[in-house]
Backbone as a chain_set.jsonl record, in Angstrom:
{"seq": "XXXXXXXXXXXXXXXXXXXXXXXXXXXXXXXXXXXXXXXXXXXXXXXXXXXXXXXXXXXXXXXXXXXXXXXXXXXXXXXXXXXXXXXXXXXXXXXXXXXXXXXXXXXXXXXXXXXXXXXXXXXXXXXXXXXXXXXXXXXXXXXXXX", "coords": {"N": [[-4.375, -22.824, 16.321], [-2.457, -20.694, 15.689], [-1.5, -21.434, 13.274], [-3.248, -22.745, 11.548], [-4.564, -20.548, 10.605], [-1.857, -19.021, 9.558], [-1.586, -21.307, 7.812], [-3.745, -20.901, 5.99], [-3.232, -17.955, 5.126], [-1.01, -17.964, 3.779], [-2.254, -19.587, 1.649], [-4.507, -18.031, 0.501], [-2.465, -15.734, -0.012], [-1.263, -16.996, -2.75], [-3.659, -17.398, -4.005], [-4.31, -14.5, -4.509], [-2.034, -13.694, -5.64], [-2.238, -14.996, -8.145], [-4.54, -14.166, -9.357], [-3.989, -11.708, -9.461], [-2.331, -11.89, -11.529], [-4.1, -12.644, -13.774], [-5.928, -10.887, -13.827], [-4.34, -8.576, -14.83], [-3.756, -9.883, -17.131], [-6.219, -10.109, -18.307], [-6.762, -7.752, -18.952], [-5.088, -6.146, -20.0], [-2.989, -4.549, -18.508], [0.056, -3.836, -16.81], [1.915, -5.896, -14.292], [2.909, -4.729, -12.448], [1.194, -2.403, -12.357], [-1.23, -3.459, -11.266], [-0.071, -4.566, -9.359], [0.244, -2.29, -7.644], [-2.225, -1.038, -7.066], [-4.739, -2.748, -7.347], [-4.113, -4.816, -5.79], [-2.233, -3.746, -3.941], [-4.458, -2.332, -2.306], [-6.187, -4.734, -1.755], [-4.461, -6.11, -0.216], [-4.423, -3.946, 2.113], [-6.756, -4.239, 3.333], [-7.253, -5.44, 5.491], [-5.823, -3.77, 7.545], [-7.309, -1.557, 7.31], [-9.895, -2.484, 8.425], [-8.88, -3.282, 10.85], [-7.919, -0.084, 12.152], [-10.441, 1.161, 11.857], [-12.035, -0.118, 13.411], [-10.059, -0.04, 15.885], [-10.797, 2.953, 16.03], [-12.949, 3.277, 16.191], [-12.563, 2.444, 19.155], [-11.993, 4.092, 20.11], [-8.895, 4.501, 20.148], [-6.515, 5.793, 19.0], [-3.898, 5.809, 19.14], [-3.331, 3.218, 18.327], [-3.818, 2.887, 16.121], [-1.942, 4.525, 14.441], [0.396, 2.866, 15.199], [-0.078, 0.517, 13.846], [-0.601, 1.26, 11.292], [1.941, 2.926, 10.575], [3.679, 1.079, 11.545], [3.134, -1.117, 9.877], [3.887, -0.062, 7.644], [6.641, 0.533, 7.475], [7.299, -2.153, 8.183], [6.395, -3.654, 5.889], [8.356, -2.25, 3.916], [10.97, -3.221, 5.142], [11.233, -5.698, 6.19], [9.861, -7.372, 4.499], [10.097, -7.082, 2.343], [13.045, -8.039, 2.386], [13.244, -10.283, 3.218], [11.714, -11.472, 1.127], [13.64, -11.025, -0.728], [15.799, -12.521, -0.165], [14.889, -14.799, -0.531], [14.599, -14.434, -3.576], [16.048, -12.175, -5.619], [15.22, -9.023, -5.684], [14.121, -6.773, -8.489], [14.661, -3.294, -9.545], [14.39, -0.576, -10.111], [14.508, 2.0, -12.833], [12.034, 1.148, -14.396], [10.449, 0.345, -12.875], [10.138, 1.361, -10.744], [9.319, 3.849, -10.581], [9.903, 7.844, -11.19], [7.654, 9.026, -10.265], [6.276, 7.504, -8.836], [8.176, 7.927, -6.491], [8.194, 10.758, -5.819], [5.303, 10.536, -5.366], [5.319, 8.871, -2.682], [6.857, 11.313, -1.114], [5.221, 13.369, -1.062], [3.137, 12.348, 0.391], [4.323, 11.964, 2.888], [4.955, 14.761, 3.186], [2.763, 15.496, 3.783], [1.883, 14.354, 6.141], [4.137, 14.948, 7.971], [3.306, 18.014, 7.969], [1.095, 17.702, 9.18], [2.137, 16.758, 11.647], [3.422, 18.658, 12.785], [1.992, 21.346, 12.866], [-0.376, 20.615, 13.711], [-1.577, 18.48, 15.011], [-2.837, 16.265, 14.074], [-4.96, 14.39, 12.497], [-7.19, 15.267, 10.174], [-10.842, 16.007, 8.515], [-10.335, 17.683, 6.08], [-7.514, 17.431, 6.163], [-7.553, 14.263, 5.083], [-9.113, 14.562, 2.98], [-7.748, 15.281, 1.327], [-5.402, 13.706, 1.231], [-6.921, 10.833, 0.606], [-7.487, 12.503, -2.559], [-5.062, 12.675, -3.02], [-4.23, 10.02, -3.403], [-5.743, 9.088, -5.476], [-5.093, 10.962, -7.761], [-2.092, 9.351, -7.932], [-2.673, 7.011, -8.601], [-4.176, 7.237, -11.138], [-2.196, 8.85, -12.271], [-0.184, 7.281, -12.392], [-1.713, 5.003, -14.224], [-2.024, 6.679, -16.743], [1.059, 6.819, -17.305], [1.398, 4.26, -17.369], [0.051, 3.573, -19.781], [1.414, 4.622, -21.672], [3.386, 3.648, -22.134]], "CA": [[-5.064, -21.724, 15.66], [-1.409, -19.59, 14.669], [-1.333, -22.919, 12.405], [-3.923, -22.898, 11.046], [-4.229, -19.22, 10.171], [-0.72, -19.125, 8.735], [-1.699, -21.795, 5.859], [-4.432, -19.834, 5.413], [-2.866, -16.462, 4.774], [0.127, -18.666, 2.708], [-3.023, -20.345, 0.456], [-5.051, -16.769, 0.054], [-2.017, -14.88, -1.058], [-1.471, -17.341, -3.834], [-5.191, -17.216, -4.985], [-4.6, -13.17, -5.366], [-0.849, -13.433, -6.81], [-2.966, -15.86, -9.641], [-5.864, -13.467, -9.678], [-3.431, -10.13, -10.2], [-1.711, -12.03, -12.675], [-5.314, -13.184, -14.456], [-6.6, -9.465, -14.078], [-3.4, -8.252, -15.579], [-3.214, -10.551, -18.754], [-7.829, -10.085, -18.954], [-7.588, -6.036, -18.903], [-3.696, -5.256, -20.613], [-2.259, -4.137, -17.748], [1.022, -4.627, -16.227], [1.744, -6.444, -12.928], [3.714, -3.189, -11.594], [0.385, -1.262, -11.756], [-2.044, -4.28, -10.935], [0.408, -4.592, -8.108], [0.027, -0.455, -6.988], [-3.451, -0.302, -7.068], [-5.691, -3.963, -7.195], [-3.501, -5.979, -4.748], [-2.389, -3.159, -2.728], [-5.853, -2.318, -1.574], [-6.464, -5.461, -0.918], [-3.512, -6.596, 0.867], [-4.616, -3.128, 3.14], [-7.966, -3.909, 3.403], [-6.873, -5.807, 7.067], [-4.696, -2.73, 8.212], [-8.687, -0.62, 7.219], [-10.745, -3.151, 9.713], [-8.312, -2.367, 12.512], [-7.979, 1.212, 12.267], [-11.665, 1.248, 12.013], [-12.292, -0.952, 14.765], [-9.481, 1.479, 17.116], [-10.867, 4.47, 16.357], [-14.369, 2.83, 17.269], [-12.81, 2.055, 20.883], [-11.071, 5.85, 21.058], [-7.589, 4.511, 20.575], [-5.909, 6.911, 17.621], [-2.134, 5.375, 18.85], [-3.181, 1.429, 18.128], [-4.12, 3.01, 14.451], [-0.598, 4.935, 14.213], [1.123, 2.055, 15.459], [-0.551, 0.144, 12.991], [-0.372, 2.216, 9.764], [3.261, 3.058, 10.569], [4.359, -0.323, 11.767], [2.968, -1.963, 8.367], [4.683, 0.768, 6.313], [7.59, 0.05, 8.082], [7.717, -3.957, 8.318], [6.845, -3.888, 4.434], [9.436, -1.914, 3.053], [11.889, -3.553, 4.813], [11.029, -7.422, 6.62], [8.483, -8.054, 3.664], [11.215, -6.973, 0.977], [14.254, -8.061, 3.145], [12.913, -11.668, 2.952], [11.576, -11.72, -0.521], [15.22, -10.939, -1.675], [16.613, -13.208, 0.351], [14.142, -15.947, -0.947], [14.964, -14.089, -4.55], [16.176, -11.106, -5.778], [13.855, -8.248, -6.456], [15.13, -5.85, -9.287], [14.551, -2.42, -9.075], [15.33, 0.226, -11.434], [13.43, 3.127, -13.058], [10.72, 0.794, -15.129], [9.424, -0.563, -11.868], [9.772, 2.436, -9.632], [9.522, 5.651, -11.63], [9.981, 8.849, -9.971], [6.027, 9.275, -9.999], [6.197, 6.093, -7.01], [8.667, 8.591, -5.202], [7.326, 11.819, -5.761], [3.815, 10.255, -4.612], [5.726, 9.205, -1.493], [7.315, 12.23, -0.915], [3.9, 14.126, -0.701], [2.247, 11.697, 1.645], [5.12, 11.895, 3.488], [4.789, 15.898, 3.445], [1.593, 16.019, 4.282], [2.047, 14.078, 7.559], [4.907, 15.852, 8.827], [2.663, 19.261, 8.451], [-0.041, 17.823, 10.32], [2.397, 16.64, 12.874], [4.252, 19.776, 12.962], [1.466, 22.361, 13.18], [-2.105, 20.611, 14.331], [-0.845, 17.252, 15.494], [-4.395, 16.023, 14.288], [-5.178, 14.688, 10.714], [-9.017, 15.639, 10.36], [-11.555, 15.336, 7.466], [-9.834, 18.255, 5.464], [-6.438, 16.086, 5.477], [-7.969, 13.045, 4.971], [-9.899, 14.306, 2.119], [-6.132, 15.421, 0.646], [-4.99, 12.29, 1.334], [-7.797, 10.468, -0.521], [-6.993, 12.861, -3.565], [-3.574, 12.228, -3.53], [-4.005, 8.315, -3.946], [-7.086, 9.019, -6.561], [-4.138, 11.285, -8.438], [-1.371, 8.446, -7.527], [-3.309, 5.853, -9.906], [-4.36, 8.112, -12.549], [-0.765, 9.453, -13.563], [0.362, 5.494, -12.92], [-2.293, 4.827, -15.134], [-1.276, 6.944, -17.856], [2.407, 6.56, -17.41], [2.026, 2.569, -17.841], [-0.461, 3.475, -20.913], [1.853, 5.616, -23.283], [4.666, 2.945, -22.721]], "C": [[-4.071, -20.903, 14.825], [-1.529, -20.776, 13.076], [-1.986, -22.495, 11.396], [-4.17, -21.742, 9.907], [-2.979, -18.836, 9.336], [-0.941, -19.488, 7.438], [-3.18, -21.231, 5.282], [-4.311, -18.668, 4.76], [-1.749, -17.021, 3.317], [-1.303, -19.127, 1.137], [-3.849, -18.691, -0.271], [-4.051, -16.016, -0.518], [-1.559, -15.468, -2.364], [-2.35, -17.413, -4.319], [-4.619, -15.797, -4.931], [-3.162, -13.124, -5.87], [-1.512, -13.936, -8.118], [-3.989, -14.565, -9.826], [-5.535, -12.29, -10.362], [-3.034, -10.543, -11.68], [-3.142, -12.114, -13.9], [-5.895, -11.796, -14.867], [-5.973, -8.354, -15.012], [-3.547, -8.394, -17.058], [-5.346, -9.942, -18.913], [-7.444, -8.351, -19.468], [-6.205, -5.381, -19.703], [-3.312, -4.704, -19.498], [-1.093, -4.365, -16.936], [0.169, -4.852, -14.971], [2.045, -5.317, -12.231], [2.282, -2.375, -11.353], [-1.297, -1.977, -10.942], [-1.261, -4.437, -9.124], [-0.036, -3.113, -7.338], [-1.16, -0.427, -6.485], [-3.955, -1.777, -6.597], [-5.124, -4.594, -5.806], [-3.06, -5.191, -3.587], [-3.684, -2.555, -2.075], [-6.265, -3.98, -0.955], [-5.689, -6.078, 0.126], [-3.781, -5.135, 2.583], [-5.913, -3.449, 3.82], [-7.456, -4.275, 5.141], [-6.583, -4.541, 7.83], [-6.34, -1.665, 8.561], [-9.654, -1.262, 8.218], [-10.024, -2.782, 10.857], [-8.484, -1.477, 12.911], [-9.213, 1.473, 12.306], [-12.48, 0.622, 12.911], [-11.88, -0.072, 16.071], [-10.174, 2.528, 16.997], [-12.427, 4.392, 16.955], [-14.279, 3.169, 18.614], [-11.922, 3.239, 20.86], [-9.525, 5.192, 21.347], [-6.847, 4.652, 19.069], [-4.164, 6.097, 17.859], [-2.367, 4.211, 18.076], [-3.039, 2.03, 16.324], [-3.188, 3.705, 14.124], [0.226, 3.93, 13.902], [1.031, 1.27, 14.31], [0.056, 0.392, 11.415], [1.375, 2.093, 9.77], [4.486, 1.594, 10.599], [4.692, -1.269, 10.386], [3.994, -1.749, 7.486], [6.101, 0.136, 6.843], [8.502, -1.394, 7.584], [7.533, -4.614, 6.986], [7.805, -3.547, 3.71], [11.028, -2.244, 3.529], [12.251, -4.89, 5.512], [10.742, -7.862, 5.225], [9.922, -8.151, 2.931], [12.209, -7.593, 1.505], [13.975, -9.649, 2.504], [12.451, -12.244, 1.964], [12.731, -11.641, -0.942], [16.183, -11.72, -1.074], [16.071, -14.212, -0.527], [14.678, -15.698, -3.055], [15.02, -12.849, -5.094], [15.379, -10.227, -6.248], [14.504, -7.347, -7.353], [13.904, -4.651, -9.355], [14.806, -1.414, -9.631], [13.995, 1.063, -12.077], [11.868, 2.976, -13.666], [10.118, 0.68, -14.176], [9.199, 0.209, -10.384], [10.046, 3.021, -9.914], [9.6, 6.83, -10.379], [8.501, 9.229, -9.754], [5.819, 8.731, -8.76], [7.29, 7.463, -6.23], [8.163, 9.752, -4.783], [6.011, 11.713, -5.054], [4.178, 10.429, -2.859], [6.187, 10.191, -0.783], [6.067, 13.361, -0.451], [3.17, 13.998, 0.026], [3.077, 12.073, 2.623], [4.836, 13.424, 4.182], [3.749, 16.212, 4.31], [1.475, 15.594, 6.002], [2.746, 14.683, 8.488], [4.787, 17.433, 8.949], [1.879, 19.265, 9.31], [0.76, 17.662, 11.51], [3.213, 17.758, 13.449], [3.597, 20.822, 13.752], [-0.108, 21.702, 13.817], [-1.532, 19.316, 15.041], [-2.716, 16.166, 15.476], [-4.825, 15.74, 12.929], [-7.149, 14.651, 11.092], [-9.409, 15.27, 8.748], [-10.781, 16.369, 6.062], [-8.671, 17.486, 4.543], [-6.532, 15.116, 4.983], [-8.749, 12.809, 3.718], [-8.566, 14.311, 0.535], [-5.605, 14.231, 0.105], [-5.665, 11.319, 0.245], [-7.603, 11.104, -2.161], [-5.77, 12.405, -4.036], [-3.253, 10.972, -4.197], [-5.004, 8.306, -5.351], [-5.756, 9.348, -8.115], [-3.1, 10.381, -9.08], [-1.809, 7.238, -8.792], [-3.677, 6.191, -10.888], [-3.324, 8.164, -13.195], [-0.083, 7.977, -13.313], [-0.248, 5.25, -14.245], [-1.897, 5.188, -16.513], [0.038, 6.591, -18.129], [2.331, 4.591, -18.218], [0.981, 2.635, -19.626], [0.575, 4.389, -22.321], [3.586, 4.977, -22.828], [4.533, 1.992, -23.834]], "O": [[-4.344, -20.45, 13.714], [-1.639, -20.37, 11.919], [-1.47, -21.933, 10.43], [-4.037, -21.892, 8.693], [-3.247, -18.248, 8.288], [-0.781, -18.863, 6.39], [-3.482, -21.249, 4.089], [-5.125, -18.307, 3.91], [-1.758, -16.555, 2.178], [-1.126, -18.931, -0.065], [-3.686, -18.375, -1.45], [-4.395, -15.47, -1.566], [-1.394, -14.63, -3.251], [-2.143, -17.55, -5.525], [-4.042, -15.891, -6.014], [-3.088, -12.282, -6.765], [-1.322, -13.284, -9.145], [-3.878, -14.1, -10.961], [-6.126, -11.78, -11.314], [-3.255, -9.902, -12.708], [-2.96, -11.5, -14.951], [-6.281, -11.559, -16.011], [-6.574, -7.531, -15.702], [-3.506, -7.535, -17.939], [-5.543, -9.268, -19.924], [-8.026, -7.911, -20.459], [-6.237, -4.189, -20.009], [-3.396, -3.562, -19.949], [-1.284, -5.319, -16.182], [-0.959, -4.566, -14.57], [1.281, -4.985, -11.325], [2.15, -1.742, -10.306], [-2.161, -1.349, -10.331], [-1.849, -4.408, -8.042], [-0.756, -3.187, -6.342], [-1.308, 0.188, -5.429], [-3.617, -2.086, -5.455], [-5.872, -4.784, -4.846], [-3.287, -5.575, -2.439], [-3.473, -2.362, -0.878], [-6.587, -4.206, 0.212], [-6.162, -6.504, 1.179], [-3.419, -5.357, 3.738], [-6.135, -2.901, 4.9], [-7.326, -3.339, 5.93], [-7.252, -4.363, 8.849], [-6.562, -1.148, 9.656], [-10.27, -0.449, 8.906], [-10.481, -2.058, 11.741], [-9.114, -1.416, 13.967], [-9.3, 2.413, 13.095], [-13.653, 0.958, 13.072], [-12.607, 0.424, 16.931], [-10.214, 3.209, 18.021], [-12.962, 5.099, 17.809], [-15.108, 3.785, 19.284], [-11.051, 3.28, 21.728], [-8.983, 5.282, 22.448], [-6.695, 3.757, 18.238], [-3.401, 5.879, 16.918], [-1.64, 4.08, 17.092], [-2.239, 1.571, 15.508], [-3.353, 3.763, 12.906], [0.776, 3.818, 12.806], [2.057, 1.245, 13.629], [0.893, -0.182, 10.718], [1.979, 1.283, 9.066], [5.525, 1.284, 10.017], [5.701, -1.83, 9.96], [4.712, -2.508, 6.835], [6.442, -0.939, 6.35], [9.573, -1.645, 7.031], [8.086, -5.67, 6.68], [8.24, -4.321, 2.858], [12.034, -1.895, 2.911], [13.426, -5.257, 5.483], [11.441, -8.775, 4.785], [10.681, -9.12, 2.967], [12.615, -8.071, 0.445], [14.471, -10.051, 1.451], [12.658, -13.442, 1.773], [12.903, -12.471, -1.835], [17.361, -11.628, -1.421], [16.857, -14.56, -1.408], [15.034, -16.67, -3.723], [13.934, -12.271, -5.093], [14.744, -10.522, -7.26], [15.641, -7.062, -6.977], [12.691, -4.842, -9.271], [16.035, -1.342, -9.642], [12.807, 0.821, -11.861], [10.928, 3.772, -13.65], [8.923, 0.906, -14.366], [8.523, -0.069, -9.393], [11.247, 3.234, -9.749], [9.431, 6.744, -9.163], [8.351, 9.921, -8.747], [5.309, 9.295, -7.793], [6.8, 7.865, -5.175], [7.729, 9.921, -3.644], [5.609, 12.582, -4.28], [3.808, 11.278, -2.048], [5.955, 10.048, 0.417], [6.2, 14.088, 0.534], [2.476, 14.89, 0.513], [2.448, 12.687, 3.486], [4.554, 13.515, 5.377], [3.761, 16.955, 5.291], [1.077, 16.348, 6.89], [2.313, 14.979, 9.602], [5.561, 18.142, 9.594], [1.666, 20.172, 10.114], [0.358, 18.265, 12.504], [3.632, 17.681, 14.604], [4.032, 21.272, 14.812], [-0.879, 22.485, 14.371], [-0.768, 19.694, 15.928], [-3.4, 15.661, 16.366], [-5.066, 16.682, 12.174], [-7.912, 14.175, 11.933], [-8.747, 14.599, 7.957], [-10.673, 15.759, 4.999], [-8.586, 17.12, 3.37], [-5.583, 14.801, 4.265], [-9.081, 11.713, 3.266], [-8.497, 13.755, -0.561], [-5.421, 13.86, -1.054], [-5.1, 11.042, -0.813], [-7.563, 10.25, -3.046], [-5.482, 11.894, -5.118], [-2.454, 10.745, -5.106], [-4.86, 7.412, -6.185], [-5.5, 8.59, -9.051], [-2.96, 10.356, -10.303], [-1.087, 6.826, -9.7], [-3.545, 5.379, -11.804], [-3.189, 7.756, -14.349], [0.622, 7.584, -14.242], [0.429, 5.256, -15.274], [-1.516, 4.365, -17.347], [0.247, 6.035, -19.207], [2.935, 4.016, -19.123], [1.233, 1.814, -20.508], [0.335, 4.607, -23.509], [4.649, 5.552, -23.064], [5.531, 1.439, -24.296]]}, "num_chains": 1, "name": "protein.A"}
């Protein structure tokens, strides 16, 4: 079954690397922002059935663990092993300070809730949601007035 599942996940992310690239070249858009937005939603969508599944069965850590773990094991297994396999380059076209600044705010916002409520609710959550709505907009423009 791991088997099986494996060349499954290996064959599906080459149908959406072809598909970003296809959606890219149909609509003018780079890969950098086809990557941000199209492919990262879907590469989350998994991480959104879990967390929505845990919080079903009343367990708020599994969906921490989760969220955090991902963030985690992407920015530095995922990448670690892509640059081993081939170098990734990196530099201000392909991660502007808009990508840090974004992070920097998500980032904020978590370490207020965990500071002072220890509780993200529908308020935060609606923040949150803005922030990423924002997040693709000023991408948006930024990759349009290059």
């Amino acid at each position: 079954v791991f088997g099986l599942a494996l060349l499954l996940i290996v064959a599906s992310s080459e149908a959406i690397v072809r598909s970003a690239t296809s959606i890219s070249d149909a609509l003018g858009l780079s890969l950098g922002f086809v990557g941000l937005t199209l492919t990262a939603i879907g590469t989350s969508l998994p991480e959104l059935t879990f967390t929505i599944s845990a919080m079903k069965r009343r367990k708020p850590q599994e969906v921490l663990g989760d969220i955090t773990g991902g963030v985690i094991a992407n920015s530095t297994f995922v990448l670690g092993i892509t640059s081993i396999i081939h170098p990734i380059v990196v530099n201000k076209s392909n991660i502007g300070p808009s990508t840090l600044i974004f992070m920097i705010i998500t980032l904020a916002i978590f370490l207020r809730v965990a500071k002072t409520k220890e509780k993200l609710d529908k308020k935060e959550a609606v923040v949150l949601l803005g922030v990423y709505v924002l997040f693709i907009l000023v991408e948006y423009y930024l990759q349009s007035v290059k």
